[in-house]
Residue, then its C-alpha position, 0 to 999 in steps of 0.5 A: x559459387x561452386x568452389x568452397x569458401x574460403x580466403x587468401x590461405x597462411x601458409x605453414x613454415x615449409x622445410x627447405x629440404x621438402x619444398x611443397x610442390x606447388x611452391x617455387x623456390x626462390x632464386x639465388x644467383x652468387x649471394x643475391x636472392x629473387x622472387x621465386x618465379x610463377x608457374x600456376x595459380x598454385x605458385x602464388x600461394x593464394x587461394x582462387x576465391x581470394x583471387x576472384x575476390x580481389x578481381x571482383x574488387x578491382x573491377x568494382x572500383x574501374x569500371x569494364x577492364x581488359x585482361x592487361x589492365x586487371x593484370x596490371x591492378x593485381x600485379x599477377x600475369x594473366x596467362x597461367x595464374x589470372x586467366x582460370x580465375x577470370x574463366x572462374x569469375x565468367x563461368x559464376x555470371x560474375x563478369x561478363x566479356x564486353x569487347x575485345x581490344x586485340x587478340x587473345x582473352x588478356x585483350x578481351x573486356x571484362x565487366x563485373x554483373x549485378x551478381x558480381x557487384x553483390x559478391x564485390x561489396x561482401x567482399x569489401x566488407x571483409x577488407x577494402x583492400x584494392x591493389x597487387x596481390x599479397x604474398x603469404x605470411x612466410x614468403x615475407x619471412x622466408x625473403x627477409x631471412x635471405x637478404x639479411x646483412x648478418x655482417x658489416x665489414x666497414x674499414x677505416x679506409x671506407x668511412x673516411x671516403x664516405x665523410x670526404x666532405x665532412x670535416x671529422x677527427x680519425x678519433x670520432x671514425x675509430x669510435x664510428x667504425x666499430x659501432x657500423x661494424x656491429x650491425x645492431x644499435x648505436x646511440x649519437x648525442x651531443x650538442x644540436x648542429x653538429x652533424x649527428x643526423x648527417x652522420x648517420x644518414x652518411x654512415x646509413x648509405x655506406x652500409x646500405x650496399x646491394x637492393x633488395x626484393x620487398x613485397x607489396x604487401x602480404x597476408x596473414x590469416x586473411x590479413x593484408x599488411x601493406x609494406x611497400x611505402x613510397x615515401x620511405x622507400x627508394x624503388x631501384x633502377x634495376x628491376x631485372x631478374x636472371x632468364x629463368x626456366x622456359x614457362x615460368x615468369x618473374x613474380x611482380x608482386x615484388x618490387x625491388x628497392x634500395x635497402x631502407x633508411x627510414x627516419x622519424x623524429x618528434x611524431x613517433x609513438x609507441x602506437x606509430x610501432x605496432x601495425x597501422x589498423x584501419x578500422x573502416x577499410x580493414x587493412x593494416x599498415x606495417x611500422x616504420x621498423x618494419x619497412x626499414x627491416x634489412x636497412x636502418x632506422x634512424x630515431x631522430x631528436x630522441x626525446x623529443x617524442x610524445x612519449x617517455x624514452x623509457x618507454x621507447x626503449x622498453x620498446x626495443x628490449x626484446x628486437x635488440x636482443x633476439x633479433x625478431x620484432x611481435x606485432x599485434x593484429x586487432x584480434x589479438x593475435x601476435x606475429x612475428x617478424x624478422x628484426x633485421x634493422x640497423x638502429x640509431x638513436x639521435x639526441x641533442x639531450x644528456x643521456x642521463x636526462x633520458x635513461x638510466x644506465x641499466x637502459x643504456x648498457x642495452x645499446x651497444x654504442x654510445x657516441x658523443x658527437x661534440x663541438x668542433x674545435x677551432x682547427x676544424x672550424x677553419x677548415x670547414x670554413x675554407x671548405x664551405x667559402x668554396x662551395x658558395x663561392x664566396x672568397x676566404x679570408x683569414x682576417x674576416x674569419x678571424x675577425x668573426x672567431x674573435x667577436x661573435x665567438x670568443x668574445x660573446x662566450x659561444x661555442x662552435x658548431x659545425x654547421x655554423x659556417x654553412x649558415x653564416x655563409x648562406x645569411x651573407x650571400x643572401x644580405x649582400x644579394x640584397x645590398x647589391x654587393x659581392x659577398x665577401x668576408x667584409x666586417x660589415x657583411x659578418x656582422x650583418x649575418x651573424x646578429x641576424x642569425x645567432x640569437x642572444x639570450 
C-alpha cells in the first residue's frame, strides 16, 4: 500500500472556538443538537486505511457488492467519503469491478482480490468488527455532553397525568416529584407487587422528552465500542435532519433513538458494568449505564443480584457524584465517559438489610412504596372490574376483603385486584359462565392464587 499504516485515528478534544477544518460542526436547530454533516472523507474522522480495512472486511464477508450496497454495510455515502476509498482499494489490486448494475461508480460491482482477501484476514486479526463505521472517541463526548437534560421540570400537575390509571395518594407524588425533579438517583422500596417497577418505568417515559442522536458504535485508540443496542433502545419514528448546506449529506453513522430506559434485575454484575470484551472478535461492548446515558437506568430486585449491594453501590460512588463513569479497555487503559443517567434502585427488601446508612446518604431519594389502604383498594378495584369487564359489586368485594383478607391476617397489594380478576375470568371461562362477583368464582381464584404458608 502506498499510504502509511495506521488505524481508525482518537482524536484530541477540539476547542469549540478553533474548530479543526477538516470537522463539521454539529448542527443545532432551537435546543436540539444533529449529527454534524459530511462533506469528505476527512469529515468522518477515520483515517482511509481504516476505511479501506472496514470495506475489505465487508466485501470478505458477502461476497461482490455494488458501491450502494457497501454504502449501505458501512453506513457512509459513497460519493465524496466511500468512493476515494474504494478507487484507493482498485488502485492497490485489492478489489477488482466485476459488473456494473446501473449508472455511475455507486452502481459499478466490486470484488475483493487474492491480495485483498490477505489484507481482509490481517485486518480481522486486529477486530472482526464488520458493520457501520465508528465516530471517534470525542464526537461520542461532544454529542452526549450536548443532548444532556441538565434540569427536569416535573409539576405535580404532570405526575398526576402520568399515573391517570394508577390509584396513587398526592402524598407518594409530592415525595415522587421532587426525586424526578433531581435528575440523579432514587431508591424505591417496600412490599413486592405494589407497583415500584410500574412507577418508575411510568416516571421514566415522563422525563424522558425529546430523542436523541446515539452513534452506532465509535472508536477509541483503535477500539471499537459498539453502543447501539436494539433490544435496549427504541429507534425513533423521525430520522429527519434540517435541509443542510448544498454539498454536504446527513451522517448515517448515527441513528436516532427515544432516549433510553434501560432495566436490569438479578443478572447484573459488577462485570456486566465495565465494556463487554470479546476476546476472540476483539471488539467491546458498552454497559448498560452507558446505553442508558441521556435516559434512565432502572436496577430492579435490588439485591437480589449475584453481587453484594455494597459492591454495586461502591460501584456508582464516583458516577453519582462527578457526573462521568471510567471504563476499562483490555490493556488497561481507562476512558471516561459522560455519566448522564438517571438511576433507580428497586427493591422488595428493608434497606437496612442491603446498606448502611453511610451508603444510603449517597442517594439523594429514598421512597417507601407501601401497601394500599383499603380506600385505594376499592377504587382499583372498580378500576380493573372495567378494564376486564368483569361487573362491580360491593358485596363480592366486600365479601373477598372480609374472608381472604381481614380474616386470614394478609395484607393488600395493589397488584392483587388485577391478579384476582385475571384468575376468575380464566375459571369461570372454563366453568362456562359469566365472570361475576359471585362467592364461588372469588373463592376459586383466590385459593388458586394467594398461597398459605
Amino acid at each position: 500500500m502506498t499510504d502509511q499504516p495506521g488505524r481508525i485515528k482518537s482524536l484530541r478534544p477540539r476547542d469549540p472556538q478553533n474548530q479543526s477544518p477538516s470537522q463539521s460542526p454539529s448542527m443545532r436547530k432551537g435546543n436540539l443538537w444533529y449529527p454534524p454533516p459530511l462533506r469528505s472523507l476527512e469529515d468522518t474522522g477515520l483515517s482511509k486505511l481504516a476505511l479501506a480495512d472496514l470495506v475489505l472486511k465487508v466485501l470478505y464477508s458477502s461476497g461482490d457488492l455494488t458501491g450502494h450496497q457497501i454504502s449501505d454495510a458501512v453506513h457512509l455515502p459513497y460519493t465524496g467519503v466511500l468512493d476515494k476509498v474504494v478507487e484507493f482499494l482498485k488502485r492497490e489490486k485489492l478489489v477488482d469491478i466485476v459488473g456494473s448494475g446501473g449508472i455511475g461508480e455507486a452502481s459499478y460491482r466490486y470484488m475483493i482480490t487474492s491480495m485483498g482477501i490477505d489484507k481482509a484476514l490481517e485486518a480481522m486479526r486486529k477486530t472482526q468488527y464488520v458493520g457501520p463505521a465508528p465516530v471517534p472517541y470525542n464526537d461520542y463526548l461532544d454529542a452526549m455532553r450536548a443532548q444532556n437534560r441538565e434540569k427536569i421540570n416535573v409539576h405535580q400537575a404532570d405526575l398526576r397525568r402520568v399515573m391517570t390509571d394508577l390509584v396513587i395518594s398526592d402524598e407518594m407524588l409530592s415525595r415522587i416529584g421532587p426525586a424526578v425533579n433531581s435528575g440523579t438517583s432514587i431508591f424505591l422500596y417496600g412490599p413486592p407487587g405494589n407497583g415500584k417497577t410500574t412507577i418508575a418505568e411510568k416516571v421514566g417515559r415522563m422525563i424522558l422528552g425529546d430523542d436523541m442522536w446515539i452513534p452506532y458504535a465509535f472508536e477509541v485508540d483503535g477500539s471499537i465500542i459498539q453502543l447501539f443496542d436494539s433490544v435496549n433502545h427504541e429507534i425513533s419514528d423521525d430520522q429527519s435532519i434540517p435541509k443542510q448546506e448544498t454539498g454536504t449529506v446527513p451522517d448515517p453513522r448515527w441513528i436516532k433513538i427515544r432516549r433510553p430506559m434501560i432495566m436490569v434485575g438479578g443478572e447484573l454484575t459488577i462485570a456486566g458494568l465495565d465494556l463487554v470484551f470479546d476476546e476472540m472478535a476483539n471488539i467491546y461492548e458498552a454497559p448498560f449505564q452507558v446505553k442508558a446515558n441521556g435516559g434512565m437506568f432502572l436496577i430492579d430486585d435490588f439485591g437480589r443480584q449475584q453481587v453484594r449491594p455494597v459492591d454495586l453501590l461502591n460501584r456508582w460512588i464516583v458516577p453519582l457524584e462527578k457526573g462521568v463513569d471510567f471504563l476499562t479497555l483490555a490493556n488497561g487503559r481507562k476512558i471516561e465517559v459522560p455519566f448522564q443517567v438517571m438511576i433507580v434502585f428497586s427493591t422488595n427488601m428493608d434497606p437496612k438489610d442491603l446498606v448502611d446508612d453511610a451508603f444510603l446518604r449517597r442517594i439523594r431519594y429514598k421512597i417507601e412504596v407501601g401497601n394500599p389502604t383499603f380506600e385505594q383498594y376499592r377504587d382499583l378495584f372498580k378500576i380493573m372490574c372495567k378494564v376486564k369487564g368483569v361487573p362491580y359489586d360491593e358485596q363480592g368485594l366486600a365479601y373477598l376483603l372480609r374472608e381472604w383478607y381481614i380474616n386470614a391476617d394478609r395484607d393488600l397489594r395493589f397488584v392483587h385486584p388485577r391478579d384476582l380478576l385475571t384468575q376468575l375470568i380464566d375459571i369461570a371461562n372454563y366453568l362456562d359462565v359469566p365472570p361475576r362477583l359471585t362467592k364461588d368464582l372469588i373463592d376459586r381464584a383466590a385459593a388458586s392464587y394467594f398461597v398459605e404458608l
